[in-house]
Backbone as a ProteinNet text record, in pm:
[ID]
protein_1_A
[PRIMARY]
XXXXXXXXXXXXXXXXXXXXXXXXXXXXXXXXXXXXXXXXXXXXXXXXXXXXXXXXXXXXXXXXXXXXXXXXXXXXXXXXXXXXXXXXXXXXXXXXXXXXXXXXXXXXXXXXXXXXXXXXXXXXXXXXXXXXXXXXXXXXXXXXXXXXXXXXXXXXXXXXXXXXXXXXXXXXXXXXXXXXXXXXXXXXXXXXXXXXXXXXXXXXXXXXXXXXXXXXX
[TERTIARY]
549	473.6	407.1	483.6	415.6	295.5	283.3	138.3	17.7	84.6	14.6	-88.4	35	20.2	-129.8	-120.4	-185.4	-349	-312.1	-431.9	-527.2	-467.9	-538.7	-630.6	-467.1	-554.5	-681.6	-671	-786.9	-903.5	-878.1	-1024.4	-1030.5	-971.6	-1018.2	-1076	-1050.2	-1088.7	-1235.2	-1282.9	-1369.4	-1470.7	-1448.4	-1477.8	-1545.4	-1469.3	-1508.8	-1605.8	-1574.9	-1729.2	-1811.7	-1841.1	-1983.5	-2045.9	-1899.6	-2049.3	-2007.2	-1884.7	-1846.5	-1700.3	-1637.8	-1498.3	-1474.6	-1629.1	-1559.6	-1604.3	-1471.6	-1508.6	-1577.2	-1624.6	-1722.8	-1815.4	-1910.1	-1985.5	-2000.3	-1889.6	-1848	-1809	-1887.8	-1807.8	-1692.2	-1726.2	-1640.7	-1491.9	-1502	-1379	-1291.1	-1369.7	-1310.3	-1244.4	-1297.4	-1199.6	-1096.4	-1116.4	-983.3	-886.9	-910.5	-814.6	-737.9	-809.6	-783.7	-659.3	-710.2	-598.6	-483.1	-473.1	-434.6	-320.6	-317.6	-269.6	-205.9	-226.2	-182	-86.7	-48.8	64.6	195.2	136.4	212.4	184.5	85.5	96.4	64.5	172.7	166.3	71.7	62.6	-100	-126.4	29.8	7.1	-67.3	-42.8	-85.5	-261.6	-278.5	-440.8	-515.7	-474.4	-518.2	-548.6	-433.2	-439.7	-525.7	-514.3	-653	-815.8	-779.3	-926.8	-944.6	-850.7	-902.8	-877.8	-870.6	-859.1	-1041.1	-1052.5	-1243.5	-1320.4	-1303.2	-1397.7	-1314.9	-1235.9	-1172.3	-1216.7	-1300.7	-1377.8	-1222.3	-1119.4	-1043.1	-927.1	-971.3	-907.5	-969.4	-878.6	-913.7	-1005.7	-1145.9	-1287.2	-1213	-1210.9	-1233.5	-1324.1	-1370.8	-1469.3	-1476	-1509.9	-1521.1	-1533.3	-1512.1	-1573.5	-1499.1	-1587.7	-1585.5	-1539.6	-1460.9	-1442.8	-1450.1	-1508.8	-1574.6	-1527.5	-1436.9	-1446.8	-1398.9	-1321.7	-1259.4	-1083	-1033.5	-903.3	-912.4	-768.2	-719.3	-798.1	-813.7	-882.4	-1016.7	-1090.5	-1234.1	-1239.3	-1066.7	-1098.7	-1185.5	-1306.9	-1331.4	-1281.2	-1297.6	-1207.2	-1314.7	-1267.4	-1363.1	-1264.5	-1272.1	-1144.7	-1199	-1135.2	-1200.7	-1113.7	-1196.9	-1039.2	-1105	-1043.7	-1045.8	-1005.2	-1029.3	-1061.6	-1089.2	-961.3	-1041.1	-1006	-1031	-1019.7	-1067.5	-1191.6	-1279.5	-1207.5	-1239.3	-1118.8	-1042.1	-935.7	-794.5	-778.6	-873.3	-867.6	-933.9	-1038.8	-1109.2	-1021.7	-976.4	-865.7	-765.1	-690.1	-610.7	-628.7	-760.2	-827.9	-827.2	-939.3	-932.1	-782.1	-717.3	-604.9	-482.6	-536.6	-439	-562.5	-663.5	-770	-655.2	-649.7	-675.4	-481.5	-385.5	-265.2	-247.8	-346.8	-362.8	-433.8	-430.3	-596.7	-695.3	-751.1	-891.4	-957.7	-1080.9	-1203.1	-1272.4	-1290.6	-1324.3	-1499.1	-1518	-1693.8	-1793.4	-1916.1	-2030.1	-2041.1	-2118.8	-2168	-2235.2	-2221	-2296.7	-2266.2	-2139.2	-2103.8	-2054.5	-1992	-1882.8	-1932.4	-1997.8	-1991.4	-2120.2	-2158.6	-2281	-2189.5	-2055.3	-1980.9	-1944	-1945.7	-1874.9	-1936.8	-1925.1	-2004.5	-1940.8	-1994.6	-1915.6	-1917.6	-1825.6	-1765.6	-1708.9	-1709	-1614.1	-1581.8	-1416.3	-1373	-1291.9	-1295.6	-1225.9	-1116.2	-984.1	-883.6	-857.9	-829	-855.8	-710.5	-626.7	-616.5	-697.4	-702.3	-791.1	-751.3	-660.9	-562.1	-689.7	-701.9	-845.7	-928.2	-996.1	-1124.6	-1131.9	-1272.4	-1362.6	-1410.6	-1328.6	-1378	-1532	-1518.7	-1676	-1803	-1763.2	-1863.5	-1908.7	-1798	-1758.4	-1838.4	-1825	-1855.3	-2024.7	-2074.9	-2235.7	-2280.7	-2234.7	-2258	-2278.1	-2178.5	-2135.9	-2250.6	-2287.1	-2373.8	-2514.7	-2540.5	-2653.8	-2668.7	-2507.3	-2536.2	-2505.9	-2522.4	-2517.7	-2381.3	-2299.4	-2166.7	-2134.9	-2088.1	-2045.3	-1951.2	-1835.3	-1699.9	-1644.8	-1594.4	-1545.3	-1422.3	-1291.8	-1127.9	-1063.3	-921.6	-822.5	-735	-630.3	-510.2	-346.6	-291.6	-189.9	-259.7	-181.3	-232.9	-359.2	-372.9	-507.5	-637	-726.3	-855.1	-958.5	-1006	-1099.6	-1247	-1320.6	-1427.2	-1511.4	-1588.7	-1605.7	-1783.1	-1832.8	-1980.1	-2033	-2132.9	-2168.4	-2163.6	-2106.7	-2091.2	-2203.1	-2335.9	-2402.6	-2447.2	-2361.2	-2311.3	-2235.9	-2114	-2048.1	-2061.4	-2170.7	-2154.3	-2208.5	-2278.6	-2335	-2272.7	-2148	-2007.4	-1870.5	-1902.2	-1801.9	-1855.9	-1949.2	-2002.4	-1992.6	-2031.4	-2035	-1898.8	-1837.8	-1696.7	-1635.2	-1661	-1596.6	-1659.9	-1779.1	-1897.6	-1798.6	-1714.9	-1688.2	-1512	-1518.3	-1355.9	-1257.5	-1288.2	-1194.7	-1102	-992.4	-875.8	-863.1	-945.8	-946.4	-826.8	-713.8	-627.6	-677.5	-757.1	-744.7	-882.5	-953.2	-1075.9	-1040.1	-1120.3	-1118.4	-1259.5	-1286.1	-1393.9	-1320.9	-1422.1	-1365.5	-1455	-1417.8	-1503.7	-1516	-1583.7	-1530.7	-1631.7	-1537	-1614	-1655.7	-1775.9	-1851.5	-1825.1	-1738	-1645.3	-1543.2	-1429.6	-1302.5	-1295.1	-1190	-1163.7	-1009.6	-961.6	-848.2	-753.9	-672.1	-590.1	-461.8	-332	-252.7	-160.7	-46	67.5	64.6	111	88.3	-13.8	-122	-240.4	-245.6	-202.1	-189.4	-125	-10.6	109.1	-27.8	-66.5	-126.1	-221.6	-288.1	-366.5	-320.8	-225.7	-171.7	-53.8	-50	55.1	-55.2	-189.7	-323.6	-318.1	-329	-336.5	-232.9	-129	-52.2	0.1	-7.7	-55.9	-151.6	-274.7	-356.4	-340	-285	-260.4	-147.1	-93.4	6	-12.5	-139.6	-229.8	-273.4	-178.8	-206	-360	-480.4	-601.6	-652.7	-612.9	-653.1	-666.4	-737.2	-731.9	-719	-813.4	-784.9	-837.1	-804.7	-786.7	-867.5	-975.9	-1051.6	-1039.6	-1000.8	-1038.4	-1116.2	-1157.2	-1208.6	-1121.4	-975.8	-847.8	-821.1	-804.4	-754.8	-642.3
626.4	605.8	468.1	358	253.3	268.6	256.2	306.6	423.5	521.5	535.4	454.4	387.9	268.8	201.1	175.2	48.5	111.9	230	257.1	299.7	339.5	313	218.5	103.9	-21.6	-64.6	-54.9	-89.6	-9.1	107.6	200.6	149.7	137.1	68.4	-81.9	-155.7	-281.7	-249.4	-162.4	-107.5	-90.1	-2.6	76.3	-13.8	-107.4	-226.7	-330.9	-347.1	-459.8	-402	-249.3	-149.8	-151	-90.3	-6.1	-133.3	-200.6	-261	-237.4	-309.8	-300.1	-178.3	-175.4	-83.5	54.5	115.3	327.1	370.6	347.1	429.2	436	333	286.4	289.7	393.4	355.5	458.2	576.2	732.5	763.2	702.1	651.4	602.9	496.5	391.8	471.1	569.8	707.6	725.3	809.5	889.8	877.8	723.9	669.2	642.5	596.8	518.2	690.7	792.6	917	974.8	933	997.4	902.1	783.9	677.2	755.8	768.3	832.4	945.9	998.4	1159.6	1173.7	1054.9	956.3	878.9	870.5	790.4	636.3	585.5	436.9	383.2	274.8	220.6	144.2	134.1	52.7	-53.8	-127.4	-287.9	-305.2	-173.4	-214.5	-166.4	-86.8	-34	-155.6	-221.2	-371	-487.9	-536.4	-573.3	-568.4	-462.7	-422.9	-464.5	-398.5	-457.5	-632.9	-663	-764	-869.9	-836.5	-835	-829.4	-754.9	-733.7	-843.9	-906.6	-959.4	-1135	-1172.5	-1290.8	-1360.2	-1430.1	-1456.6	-1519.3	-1576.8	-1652.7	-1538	-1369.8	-1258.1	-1225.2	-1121.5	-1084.2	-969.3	-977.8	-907.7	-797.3	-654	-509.1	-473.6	-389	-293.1	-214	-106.1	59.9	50.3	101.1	108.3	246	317.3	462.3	447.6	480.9	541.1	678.8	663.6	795.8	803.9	933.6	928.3	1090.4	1059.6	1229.4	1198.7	1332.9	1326.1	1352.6	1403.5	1449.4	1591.3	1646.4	1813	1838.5	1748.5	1748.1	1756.8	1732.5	1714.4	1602.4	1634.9	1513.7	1463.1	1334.3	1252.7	1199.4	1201.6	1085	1020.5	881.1	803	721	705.2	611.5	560	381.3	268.3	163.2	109.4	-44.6	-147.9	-270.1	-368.3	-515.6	-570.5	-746.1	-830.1	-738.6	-805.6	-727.2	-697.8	-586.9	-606.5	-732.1	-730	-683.4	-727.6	-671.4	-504.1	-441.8	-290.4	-244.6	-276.6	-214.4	-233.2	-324.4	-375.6	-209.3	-242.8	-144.5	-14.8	67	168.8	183.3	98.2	155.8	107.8	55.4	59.2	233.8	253.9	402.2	516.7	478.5	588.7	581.5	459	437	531.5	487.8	487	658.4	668	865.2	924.4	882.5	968.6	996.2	939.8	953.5	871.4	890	810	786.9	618.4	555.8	562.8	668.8	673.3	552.1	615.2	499	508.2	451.7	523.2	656.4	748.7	905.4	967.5	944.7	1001.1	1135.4	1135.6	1246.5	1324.5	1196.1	1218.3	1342.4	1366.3	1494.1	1652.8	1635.6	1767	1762.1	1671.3	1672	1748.2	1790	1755.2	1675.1	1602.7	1488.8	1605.4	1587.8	1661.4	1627.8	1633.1	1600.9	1754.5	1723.4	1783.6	1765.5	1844.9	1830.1	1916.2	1882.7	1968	1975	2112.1	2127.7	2187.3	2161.5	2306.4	2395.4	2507.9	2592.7	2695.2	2661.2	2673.3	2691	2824.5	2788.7	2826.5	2816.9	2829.9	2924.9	2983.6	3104.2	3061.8	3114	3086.2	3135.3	3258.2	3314.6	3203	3184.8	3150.3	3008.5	2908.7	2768.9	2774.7	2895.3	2869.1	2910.4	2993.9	2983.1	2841.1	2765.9	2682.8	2554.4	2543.5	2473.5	2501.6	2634.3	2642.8	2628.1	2535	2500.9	2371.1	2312.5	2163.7	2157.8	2265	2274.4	2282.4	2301.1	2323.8	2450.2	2415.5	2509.8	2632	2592.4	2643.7	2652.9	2754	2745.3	2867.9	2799.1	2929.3	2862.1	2922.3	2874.8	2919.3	2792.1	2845	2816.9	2929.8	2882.3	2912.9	2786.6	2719.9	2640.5	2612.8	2529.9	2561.4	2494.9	2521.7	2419.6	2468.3	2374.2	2379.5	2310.6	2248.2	2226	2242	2197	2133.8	2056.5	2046.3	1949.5	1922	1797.3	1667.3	1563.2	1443.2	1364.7	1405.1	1323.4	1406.1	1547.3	1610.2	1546.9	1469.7	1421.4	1337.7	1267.7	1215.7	1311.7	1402.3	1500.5	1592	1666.7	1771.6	1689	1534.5	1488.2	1445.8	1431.6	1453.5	1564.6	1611.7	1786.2	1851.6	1796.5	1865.2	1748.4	1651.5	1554.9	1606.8	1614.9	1661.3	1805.2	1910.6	1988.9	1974.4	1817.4	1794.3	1866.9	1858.6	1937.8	1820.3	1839.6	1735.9	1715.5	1635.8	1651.1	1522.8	1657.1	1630.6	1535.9	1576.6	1465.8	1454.8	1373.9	1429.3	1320.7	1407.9	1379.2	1372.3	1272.7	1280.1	1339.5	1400.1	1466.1	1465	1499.3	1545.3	1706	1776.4	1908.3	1947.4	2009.2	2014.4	2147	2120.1	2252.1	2388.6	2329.5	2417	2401.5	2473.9	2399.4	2507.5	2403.2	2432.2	2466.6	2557	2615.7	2594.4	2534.1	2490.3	2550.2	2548.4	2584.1	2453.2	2518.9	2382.2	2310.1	2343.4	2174.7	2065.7	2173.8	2053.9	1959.8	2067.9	2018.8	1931.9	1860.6	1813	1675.8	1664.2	1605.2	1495.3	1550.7	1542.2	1457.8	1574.2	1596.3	1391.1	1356.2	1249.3	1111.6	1171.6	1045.3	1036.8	1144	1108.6	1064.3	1115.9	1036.2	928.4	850.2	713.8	611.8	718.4	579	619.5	782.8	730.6	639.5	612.8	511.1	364.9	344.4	191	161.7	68	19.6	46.7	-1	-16	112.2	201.5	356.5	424.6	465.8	578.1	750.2	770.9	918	949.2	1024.2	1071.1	1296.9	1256.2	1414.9	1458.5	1568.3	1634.8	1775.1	1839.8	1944.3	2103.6	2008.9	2097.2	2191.4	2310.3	2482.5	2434.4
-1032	-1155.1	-1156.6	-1108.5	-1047.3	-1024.2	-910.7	-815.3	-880.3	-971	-1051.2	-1135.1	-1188.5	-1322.8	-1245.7	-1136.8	-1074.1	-1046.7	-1018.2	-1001.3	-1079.8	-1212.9	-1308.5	-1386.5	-1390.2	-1440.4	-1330	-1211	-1112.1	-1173.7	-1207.9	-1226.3	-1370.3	-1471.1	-1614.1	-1600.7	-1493.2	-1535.7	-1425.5	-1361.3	-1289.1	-1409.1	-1457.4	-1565.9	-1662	-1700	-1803.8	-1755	-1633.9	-1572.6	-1596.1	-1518.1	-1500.4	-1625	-1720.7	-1859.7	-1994.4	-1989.5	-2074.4	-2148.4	-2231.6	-2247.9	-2372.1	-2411	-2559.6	-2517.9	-2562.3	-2477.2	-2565.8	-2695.1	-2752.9	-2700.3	-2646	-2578.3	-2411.3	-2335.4	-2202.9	-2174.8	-2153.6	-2112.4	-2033.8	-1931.6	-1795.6	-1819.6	-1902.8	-1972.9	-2044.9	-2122.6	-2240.7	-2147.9	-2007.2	-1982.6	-1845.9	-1817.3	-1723.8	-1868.8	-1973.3	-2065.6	-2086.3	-2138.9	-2164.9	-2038.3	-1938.8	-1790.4	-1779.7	-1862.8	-1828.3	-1989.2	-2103.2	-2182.9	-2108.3	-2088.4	-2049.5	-1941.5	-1856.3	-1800.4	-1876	-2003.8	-2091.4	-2013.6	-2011.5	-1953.9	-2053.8	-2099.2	-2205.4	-2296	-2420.9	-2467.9	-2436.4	-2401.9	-2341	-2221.9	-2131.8	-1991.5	-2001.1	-2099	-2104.5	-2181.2	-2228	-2312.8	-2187	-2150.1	-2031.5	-1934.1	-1938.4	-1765	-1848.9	-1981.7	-2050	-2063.4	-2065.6	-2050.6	-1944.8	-1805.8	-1663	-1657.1	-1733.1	-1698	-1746	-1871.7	-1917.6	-1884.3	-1778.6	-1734.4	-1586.5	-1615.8	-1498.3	-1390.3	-1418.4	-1285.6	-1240.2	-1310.7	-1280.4	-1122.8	-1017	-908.4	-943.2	-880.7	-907.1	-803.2	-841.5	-779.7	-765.6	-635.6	-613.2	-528.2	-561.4	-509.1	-381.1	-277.8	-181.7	-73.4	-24.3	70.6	161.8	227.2	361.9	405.7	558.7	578.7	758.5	828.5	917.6	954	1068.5	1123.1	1163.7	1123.6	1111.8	1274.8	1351	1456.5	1427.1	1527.4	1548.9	1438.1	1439.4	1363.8	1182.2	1112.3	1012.1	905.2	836.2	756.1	696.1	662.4	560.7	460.6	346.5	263.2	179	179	140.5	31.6	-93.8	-219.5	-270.8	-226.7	-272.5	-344.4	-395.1	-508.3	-378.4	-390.4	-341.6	-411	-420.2	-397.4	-296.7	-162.2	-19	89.7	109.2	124.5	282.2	337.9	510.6	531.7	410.8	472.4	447.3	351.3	331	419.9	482	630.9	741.7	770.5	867.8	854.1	712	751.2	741.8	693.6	705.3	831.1	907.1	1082.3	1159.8	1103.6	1160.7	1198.3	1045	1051.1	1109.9	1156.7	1232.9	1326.3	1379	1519.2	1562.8	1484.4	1496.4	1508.4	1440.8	1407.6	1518.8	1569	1675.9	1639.5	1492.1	1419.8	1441.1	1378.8	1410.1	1290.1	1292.8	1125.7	1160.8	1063	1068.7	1009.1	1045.3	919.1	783.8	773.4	568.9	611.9	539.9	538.8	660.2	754	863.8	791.6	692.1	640.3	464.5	427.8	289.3	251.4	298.1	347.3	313.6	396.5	381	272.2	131.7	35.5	-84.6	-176.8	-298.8	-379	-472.2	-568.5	-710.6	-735.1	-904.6	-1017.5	-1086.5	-1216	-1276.2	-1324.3	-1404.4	-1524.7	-1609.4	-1739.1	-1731	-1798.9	-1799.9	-1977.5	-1978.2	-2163.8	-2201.2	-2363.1	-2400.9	-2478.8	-2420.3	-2484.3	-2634.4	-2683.1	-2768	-2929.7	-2989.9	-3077.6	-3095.1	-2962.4	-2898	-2869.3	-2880.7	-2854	-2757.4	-2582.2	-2485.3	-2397.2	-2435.9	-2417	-2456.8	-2580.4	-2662.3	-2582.5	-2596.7	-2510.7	-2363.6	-2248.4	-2158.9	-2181.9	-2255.9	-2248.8	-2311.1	-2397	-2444.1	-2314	-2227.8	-2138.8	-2032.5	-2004.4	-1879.8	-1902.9	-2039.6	-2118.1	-2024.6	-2002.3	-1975.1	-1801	-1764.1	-1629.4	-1528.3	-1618.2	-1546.4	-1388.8	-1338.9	-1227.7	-1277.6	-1294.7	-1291.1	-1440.1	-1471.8	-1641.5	-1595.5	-1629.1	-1621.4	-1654	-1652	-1725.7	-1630.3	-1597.3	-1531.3	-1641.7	-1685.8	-1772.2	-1894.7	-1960	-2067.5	-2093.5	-2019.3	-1972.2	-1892.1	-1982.8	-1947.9	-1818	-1768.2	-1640.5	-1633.2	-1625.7	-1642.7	-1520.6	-1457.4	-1288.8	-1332	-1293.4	-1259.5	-1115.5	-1151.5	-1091.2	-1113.5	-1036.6	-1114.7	-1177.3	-1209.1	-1238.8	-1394.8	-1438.2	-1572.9	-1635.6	-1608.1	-1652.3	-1778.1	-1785	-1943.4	-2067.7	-2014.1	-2099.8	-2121.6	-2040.5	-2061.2	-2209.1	-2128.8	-2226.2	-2335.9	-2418.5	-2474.2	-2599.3	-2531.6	-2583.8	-2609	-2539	-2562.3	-2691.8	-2719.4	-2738.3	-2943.4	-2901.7	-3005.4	-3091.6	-3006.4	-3070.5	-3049.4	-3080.2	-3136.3	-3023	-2908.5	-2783.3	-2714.9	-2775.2	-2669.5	-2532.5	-2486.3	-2336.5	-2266.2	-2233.7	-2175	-2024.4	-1906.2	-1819.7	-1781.8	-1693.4	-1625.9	-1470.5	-1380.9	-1247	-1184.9	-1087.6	-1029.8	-880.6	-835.9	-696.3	-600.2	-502.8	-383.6	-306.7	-297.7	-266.9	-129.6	-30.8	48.6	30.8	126.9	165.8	279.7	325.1	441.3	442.7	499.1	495.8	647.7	728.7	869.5	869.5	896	931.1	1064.5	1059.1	1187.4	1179.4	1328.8	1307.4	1251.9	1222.2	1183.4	1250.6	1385.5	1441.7	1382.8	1416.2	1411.1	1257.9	1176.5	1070.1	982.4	1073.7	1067.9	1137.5	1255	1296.1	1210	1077	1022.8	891.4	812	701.7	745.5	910.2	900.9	847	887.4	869.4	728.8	649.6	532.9	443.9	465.7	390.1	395	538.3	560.6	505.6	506.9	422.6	243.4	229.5	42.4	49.6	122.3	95	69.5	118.3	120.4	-28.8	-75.1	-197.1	-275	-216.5	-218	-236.1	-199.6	-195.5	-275	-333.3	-499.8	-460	-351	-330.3	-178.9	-148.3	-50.1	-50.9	35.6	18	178.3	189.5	346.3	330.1	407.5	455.2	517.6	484.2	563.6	520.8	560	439.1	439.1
[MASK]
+++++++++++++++++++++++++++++++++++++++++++++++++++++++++++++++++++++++++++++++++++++++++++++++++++++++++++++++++++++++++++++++++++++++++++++++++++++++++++++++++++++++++++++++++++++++++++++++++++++++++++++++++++++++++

């Protein structure tokens, strides 16, 4: 829950340089503080990170991609926070190298991806029919429900105009995610997959790291 914790506050005080500290005003900010709730991470620590942003002798974060190939031709696309852009490249191509992978360029990998956002709802209320024509007004992909809960899929550059709209018709939005989704996915046996599956959970283990996308069935 730690490491959770942490990676949150990294994406809120992210969040707060880009668009600014106040979420009315900060779509983005809404809805890390919103995922950051839905964790139970406490109000002290969501205060905090806000004001980590607006403290100039605070450690400056920033985004930055990694892009390469797992063992047996899986893609990787890797998205981490940073206020030591060296020592996180260092140890990025470090775990290529330890893995039998290969740390790509910019746009070596990120081509197989699509970028996404999603909303996770309860749908508890709601006239779902009605909800998803409304939704494919604003260009959404994907509209179901698994459970109790409702899912949301588009393109990430929908995203302030879904939350919005949902927000517009008083809808509790339990989490939202930016993602990566690939366009193929490659099928291996266990071994290989063990092979792969050891790269990645190596570098989510790297402090600096926020997520971790492959191409793997």
């Amino acid at each position: 829950m730690a490491k959770i914790f942490t990676k949150i506050v990294r994406e809120i005080t992210i969040c707060a340089k880009e668009g600014g500290i106040d979420p009315k005003s900060n779509s983005k900010l809404r809805a890390v503080i919103q995922n950051a709730k839905s964790v139970n991470m406490p109000k002290v620590n969501i205060e905090r990170a806000l004001k980590k942003a607006i403290d100039n002798n605070a450690d400056t974060y920033k985004k930055i991609i990694f892009e390469g190939y797992a063992p047996h031709g899986i893609a990787l696309l890797i998205e981490a926070t940073t206020n030591n852009n060296n020592r996180t490249v260092a140890n990025i191509r470090s775990y290529f190298n330890k893995c039998g992978g290969t740390l790509g360029v910019s746009g070596s990998v990120e081509y197989i991806f699509e970028h996404k956002c999603s909303f996770k709802f309860n749908p508890k209320d709601l006239n779902l029919e009605e909800l998803e024509l409304e939704l494919i007004d604003y260009g959404i992909d994907e509209f179901f429900t698994i459970g109790e809960d409702a899912y949301v899929y588009a393109s990430f550059d929908k995203f302030g105009a879904i939350q919005q709209k949902l927000e517009n018709k008083s809808i509790n939005v339990l989490s939202t995610e930016f993602e990566r989704i690939p366009l193929n996915l490659i099928e291996l046996n266990d071994l290989d997959k063990e092979d792969v599956n050891k790269l990645i959970y190596i570098i989510e283990e790297d402090d600096d790291v926020q997520s971790v996308f492959s191409n793997l069935k």
